[in-house]
N, C-alpha and C positions, 0 to 999 in steps of 0.2 A: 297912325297907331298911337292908342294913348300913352301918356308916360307910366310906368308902374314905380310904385311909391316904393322910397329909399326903402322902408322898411319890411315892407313885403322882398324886393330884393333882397336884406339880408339874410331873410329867412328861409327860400328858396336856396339860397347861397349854401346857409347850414345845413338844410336837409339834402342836398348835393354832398358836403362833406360825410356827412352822417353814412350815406348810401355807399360813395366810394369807400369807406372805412370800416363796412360793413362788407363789402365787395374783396377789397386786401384780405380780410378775415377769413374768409368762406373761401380765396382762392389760396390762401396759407393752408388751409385745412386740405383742401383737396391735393394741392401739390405732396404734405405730409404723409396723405392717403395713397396717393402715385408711389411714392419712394418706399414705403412699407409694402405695397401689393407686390414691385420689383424685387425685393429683398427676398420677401417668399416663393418667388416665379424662379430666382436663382438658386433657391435652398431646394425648390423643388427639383428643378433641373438636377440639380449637383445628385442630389438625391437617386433620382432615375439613372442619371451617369454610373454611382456606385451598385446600383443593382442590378444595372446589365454586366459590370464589371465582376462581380461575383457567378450571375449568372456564368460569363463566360468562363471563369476560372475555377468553377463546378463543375464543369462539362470538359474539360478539358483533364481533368484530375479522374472522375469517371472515365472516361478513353483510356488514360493513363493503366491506370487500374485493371481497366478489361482488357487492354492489350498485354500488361504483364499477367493478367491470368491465364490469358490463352498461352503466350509462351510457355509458363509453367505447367498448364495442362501438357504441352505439346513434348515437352524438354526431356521428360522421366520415360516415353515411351521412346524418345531418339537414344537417348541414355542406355535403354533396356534393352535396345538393337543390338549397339555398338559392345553394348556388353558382351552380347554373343558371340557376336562377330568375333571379339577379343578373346574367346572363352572365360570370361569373367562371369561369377553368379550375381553382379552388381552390390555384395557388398564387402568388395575390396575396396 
């Protein structure tokens, strides 16, 4: 194998440094990219988290709701019985 001249060697040498330093750079960048895409993928989640949690405590306030309406539907004709029953004209 021939010998390769010092100076060719140095130069090889540098564009080796040049390429890794280029390489650091572009893997700094991506790592920066990794950790912002995560930040967002959490924000999102958290996100999704709070809007099933609304969800559920909408639906649960509606049940609420319907169930105290039915009662009160129900209540004024139990009311209206017992009134009789009592000989009361219900607005004693």
């Amino acid at each position: 194998m021939p010998a390769i001249p010092n100076e060719d060697l140095l130069l090889a040498l540098q564009k080796l440094s040049q390429d890794n330093e280029e390489l650091k750079r572009q893997n700094a960048e991506q790592l920066q990219l990794m950790n912002s895409m995560s930040e967002r993928i959490a924000r999102l989640e958290q996100y999704e988290e709070n809007k099933e949690l609304a969800l559920q405590q909408s639906l649960a306030a509606i049940e609420e709701n319907t169930r105290k309406k039915d009662v009160a539907e129900v209540a004024p004709v139990k009311r209206s019985w017992l009134d009789k029953l009592m000989g009361r004209n219900g607005a004693d």
